[in-house]
N, C-alpha and C positions, 0 to 999 in steps of 0.2 A: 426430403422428397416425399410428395405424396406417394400412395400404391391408389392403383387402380383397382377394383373389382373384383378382376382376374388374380391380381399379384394378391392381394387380401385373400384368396382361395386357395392360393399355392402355400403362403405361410401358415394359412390355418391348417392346411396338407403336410407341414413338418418339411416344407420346401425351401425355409430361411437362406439356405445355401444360393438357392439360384437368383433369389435377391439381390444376398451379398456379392456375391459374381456378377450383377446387373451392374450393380452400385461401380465397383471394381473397375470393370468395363469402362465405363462412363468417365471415372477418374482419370484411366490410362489414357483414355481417346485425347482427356482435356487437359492432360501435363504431358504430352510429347515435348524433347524438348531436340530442336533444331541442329544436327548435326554444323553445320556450319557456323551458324550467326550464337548458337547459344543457348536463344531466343525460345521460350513456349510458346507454343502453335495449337491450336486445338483440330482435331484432326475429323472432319466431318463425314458424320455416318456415311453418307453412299461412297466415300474413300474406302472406309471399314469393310463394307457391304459389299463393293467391287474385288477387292483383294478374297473374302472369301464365295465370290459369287452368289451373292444372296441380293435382296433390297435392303432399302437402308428401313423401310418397315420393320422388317425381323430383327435390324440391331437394334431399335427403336423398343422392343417387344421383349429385347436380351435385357438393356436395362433399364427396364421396369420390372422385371422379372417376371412377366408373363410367360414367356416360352423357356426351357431350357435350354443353357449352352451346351450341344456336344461337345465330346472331349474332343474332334479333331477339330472342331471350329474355334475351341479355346486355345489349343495351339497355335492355329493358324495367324488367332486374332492378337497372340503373343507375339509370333514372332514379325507381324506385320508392327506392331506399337515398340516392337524393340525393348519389349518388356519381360522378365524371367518369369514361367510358370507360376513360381511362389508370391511372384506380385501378387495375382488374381487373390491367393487362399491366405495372406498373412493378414492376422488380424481375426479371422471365424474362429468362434470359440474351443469348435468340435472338430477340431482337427485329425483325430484319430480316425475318426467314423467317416472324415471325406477321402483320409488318404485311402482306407480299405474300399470305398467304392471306390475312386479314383482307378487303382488297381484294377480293379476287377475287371470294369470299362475298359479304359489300356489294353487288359490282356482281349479284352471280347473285338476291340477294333482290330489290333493288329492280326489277329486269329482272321479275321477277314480279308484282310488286307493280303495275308499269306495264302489266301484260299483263291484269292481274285488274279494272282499270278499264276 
């Protein structure tokens, strides 16, 4: 896949990660595979984009890695594709250094999410 401009600025930014999480994205979206028939389906952005209320531009923009994915819209977007968390992160090198942000993010949402009840 090419990168865009933007995506070229983010990796040069030490942002590999939201790439790879683009990349990811993009794979989930196009190997759902069909509760009943079996069957893979590819499951199209403004499907993706409805489920977490966004445009399908911004999923568009997830994987190209231009924008990043929040940690609740990577949930969301997990558990909309029926895919487990560790889908998105298996396979990135620096595993260590995603899970401690991971973390941290995690605590700082729910710490809001606590705060907004």
């Amino acid at each position: 896949m090419r990168l865009s401009p933007k995506a070229k600025k983010n990796q040069q930014e030490d942002n590999a990660f939201y790439i790879h999480l683009g990349k990811k994205l993009r794979q989930a979206r196009r190997t759902k595979v069909n509760e009943f028939t079996g069957k893979e389906t590819i499951v199209p952005q403004t499907k993706v984009a409805n489920a977490l209320k966004t445009t399908f531009q911004q999923i568009g923009k997830y994987e190209k890695g231009e924008n990043r994915i929040p940690v609740v819209n990577l949930i969301k977007i997990s558990k909309f594709l029926k895919k487990p968390l560790s889908y998105f992160l298996e396979e990135y090198q620096e595993l260590d250094v995603v899970a401690e942000e991971f973390n941290m993010a995690f605590q700082i949402e729910s710490e809001k999410i606590q705060e907004g009840k």
